[in-house]
Backbone as ProteinMPNN parsed JSONL, in Angstrom:
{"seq_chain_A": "XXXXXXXXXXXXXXXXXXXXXXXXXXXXXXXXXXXXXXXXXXXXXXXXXXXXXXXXXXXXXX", "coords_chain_A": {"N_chain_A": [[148.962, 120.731, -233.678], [149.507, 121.04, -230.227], [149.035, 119.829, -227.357], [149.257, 121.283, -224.022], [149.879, 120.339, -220.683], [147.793, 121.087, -218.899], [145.589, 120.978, -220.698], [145.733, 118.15, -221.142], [145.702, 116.972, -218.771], [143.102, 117.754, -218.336], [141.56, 116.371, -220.219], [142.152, 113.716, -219.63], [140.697, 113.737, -217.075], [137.891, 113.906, -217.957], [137.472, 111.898, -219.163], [137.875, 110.056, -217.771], [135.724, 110.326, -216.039], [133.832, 109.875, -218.069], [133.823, 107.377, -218.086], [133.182, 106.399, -215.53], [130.64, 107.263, -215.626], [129.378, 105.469, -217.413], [130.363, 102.759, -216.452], [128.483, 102.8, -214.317], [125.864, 103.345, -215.487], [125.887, 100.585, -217.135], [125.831, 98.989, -214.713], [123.666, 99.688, -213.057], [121.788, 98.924, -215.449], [122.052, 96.148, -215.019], [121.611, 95.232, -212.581], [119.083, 95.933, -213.365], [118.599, 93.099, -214.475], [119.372, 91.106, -213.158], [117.178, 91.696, -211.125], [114.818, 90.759, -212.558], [115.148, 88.386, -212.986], [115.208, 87.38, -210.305], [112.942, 87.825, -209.617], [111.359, 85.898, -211.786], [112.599, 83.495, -210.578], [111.306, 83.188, -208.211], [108.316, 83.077, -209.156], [108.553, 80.914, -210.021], [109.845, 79.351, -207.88], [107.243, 79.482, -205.877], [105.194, 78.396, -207.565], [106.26, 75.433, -207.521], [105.83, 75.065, -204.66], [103.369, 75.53, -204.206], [102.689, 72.79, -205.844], [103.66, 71.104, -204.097], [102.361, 71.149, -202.005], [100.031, 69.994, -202.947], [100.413, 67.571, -203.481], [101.415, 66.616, -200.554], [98.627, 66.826, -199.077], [97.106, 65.288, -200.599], [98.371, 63.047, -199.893], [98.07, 62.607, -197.16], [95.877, 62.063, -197.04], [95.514, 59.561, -197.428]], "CA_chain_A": [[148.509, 121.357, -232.449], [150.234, 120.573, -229.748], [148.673, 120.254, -226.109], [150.136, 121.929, -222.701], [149.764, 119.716, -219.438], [146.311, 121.298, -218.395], [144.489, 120.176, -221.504], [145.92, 116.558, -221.656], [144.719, 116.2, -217.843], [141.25, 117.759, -218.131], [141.294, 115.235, -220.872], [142.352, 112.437, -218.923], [139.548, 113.552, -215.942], [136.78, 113.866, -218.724], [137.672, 110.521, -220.413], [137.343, 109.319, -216.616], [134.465, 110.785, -215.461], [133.34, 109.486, -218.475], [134.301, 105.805, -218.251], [132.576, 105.831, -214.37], [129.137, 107.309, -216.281], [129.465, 104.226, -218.66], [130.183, 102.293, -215.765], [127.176, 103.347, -213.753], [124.567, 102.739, -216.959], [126.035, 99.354, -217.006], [125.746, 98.708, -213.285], [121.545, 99.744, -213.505], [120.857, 97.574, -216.513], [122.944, 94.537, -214.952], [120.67, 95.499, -211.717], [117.318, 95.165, -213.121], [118.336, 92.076, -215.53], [119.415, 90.679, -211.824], [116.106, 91.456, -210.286], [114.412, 90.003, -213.051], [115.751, 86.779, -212.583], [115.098, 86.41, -208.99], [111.254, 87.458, -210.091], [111.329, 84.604, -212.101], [112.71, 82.493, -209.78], [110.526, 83.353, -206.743], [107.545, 82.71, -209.331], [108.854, 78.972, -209.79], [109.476, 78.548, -206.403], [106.087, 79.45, -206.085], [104.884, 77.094, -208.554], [106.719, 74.473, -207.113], [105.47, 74.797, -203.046], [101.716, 74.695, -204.377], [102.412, 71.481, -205.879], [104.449, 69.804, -203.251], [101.546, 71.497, -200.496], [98.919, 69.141, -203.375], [100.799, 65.957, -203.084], [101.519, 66.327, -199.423], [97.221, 66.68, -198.902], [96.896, 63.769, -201.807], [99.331, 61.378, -199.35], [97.376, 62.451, -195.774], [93.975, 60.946, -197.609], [95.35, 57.716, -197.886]], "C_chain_A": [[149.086, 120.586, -231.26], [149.536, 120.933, -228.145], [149.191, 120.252, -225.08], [149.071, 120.522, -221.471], [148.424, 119.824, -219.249], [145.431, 120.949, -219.602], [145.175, 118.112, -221.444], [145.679, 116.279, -219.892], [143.237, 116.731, -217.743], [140.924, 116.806, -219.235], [141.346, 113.957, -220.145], [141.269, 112.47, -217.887], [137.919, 113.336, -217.025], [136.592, 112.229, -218.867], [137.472, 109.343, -218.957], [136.154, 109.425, -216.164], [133.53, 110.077, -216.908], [132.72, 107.806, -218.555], [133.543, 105.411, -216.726], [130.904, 106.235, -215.184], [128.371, 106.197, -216.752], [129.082, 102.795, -217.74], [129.013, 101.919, -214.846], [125.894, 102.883, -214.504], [124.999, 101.773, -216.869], [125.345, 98.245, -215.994], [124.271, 98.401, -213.173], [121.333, 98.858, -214.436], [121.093, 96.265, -215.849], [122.071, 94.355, -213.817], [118.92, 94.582, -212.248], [117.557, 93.69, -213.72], [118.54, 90.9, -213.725], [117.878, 90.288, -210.995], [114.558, 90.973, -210.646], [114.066, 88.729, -212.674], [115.041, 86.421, -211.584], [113.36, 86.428, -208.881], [110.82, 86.16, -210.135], [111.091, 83.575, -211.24], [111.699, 82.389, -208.772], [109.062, 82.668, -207.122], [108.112, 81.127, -209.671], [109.147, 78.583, -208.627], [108.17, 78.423, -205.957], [105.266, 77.868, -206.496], [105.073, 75.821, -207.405], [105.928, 74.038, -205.939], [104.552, 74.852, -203.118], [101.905, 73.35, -205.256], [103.061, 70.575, -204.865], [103.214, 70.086, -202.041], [100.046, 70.302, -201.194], [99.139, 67.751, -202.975], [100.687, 66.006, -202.044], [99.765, 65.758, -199.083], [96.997, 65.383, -199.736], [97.418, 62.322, -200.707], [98.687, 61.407, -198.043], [96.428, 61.783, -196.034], [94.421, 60.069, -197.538], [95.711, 57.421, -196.658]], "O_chain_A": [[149.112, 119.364, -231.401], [149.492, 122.096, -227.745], [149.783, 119.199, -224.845], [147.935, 120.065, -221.596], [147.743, 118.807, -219.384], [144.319, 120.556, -219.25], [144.601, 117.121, -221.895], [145.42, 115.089, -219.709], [142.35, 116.144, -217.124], [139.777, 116.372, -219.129], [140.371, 113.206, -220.195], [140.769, 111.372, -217.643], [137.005, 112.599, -216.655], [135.566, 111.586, -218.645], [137.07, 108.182, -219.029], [135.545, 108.392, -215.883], [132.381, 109.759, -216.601], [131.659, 107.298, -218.917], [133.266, 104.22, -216.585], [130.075, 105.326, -215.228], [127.171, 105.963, -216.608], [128.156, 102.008, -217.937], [128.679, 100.744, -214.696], [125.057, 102.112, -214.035], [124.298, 101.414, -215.923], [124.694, 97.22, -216.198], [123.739, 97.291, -213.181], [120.592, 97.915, -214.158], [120.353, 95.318, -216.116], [121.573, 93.23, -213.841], [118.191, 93.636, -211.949], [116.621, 92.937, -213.451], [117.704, 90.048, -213.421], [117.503, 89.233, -210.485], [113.578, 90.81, -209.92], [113.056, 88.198, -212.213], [114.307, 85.434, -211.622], [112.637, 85.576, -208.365], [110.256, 85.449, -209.302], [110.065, 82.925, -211.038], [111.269, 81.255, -208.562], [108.452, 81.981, -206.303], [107.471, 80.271, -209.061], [108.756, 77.481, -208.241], [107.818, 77.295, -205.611], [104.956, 76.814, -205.941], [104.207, 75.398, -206.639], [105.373, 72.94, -205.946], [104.04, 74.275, -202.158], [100.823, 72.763, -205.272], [102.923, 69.353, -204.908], [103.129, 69.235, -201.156], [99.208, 69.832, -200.424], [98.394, 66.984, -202.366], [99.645, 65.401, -201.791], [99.542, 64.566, -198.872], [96.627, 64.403, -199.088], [97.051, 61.146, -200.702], [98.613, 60.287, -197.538], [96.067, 60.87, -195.291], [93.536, 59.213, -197.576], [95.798, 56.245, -196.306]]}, "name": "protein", "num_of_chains": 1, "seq": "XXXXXXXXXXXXXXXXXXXXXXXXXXXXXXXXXXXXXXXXXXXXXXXXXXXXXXXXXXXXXX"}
């Protein structure tokens, strides 16, 4: 079988349009795993600036 011009580029736009889809789903997962993270992080910064706000009060007493 042998394909004419107009099937071997609606192939080539499919196989693109496909490859930005792919792209796209990638993009979103890589997103939330991103906004994860900075969750995380924000709760250890957290963490962190109630114990440095304990010591600070711990070192005015003396």
């Amino acid at each position: 079988m042998v394909l004419g011009i107009q099937e071997v580029t609606l192939a080539i736009i499919v196989g693109t349009l496909a490859a930005i889809v792919y792209s796209l789903r990638i993009m979103v997962l890589m997103e939330r795993r991103i906004a994860r993270i900075e969750m995380h992080v924000e709760n250890v910064v957290g963490k962190v600036m109630r114990e440095e706000l304990k010591i600070e009060k711990k070192l005015k007493k003396r």
